[in-house]
N, C-alpha and C positions, 0 to 999 in steps of 0.2 A: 478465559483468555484464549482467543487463537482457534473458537467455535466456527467452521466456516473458513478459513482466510481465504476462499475463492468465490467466496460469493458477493452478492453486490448490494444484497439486502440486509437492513440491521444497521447498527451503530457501534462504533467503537469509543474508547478510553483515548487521550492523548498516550499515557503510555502506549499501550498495544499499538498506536501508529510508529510511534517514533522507535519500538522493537523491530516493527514489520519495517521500518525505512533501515534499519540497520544489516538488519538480512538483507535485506536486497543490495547493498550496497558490497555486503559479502560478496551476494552471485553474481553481481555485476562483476567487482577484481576478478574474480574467479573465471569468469566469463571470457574478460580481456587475456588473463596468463594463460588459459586454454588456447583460445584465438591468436593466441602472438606467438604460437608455434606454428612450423614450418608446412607441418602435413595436413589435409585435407579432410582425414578423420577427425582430429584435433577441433578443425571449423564443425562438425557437424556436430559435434557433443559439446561443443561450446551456444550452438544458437538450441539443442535439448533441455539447454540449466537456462539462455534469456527467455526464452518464450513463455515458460512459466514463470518464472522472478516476475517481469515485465505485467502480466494478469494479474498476479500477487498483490504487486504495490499499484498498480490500479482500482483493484477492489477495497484495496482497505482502505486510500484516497475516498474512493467511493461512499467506505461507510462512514469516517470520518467527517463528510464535507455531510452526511446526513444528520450526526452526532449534531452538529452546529445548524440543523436545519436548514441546507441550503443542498441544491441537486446537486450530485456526482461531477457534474458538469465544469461545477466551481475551479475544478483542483486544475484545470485547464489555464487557469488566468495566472499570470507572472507571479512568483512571487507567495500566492496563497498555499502553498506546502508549509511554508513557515510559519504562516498564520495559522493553520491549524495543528502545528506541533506546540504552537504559544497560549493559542484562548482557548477559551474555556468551551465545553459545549452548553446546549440546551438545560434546562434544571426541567426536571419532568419528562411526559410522553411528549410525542412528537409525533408528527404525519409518517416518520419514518419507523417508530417503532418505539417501543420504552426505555430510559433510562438505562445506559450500562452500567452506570455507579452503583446501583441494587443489587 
């Protein structure tokens, strides 16, 4: 679990996404309580913790919308984040790489 979380290739678990969505959602708060201070250092090391989260849960989107056989691209359309924390992926190999259930 957690081989890679910045990269864009491979496949993940529903788990491992909906981990990877939970931290991010950590660095997001986290992100805002920095940000919602007064000073100007504060901003700077608040957008140091978004820019990586932000890649984070892009890439694992990425792998996941591979998981189910369908381009990175998917996670873009309304709504499909849920859909890939709910179904199931692919059973077997795939164009994107082998089974993470293995």
């Amino acid at each position: 679990m957690f081989k890679n979380p910045f990269s864009f290739n491979g496949r993940i678990r529903r788990t491992e996404y909906g981990l990877s969505y939970l931290i991010y959602c950590f660095a997001y708060f986290l992100f805002i309580g920095i940000v919602d201070s007064p000073n100007q250092t504060s901003s700077l090391i608040g957008l140091i913790i978004l820019i990586p989260s932000l890649w984070f849960i892009i890439a694992q989107g990425a792998k996941r919308c591979h998981d189910r056989g369908n381009s990175g691209w998917y996670q873009i359309i309304p709504f499909y984040g849920l859909w890939m924390l709910f179904a199931s992926g692919d059973s077997g190999d795939n164009m994107y790489g082998p089974n993470p259930k293995i």
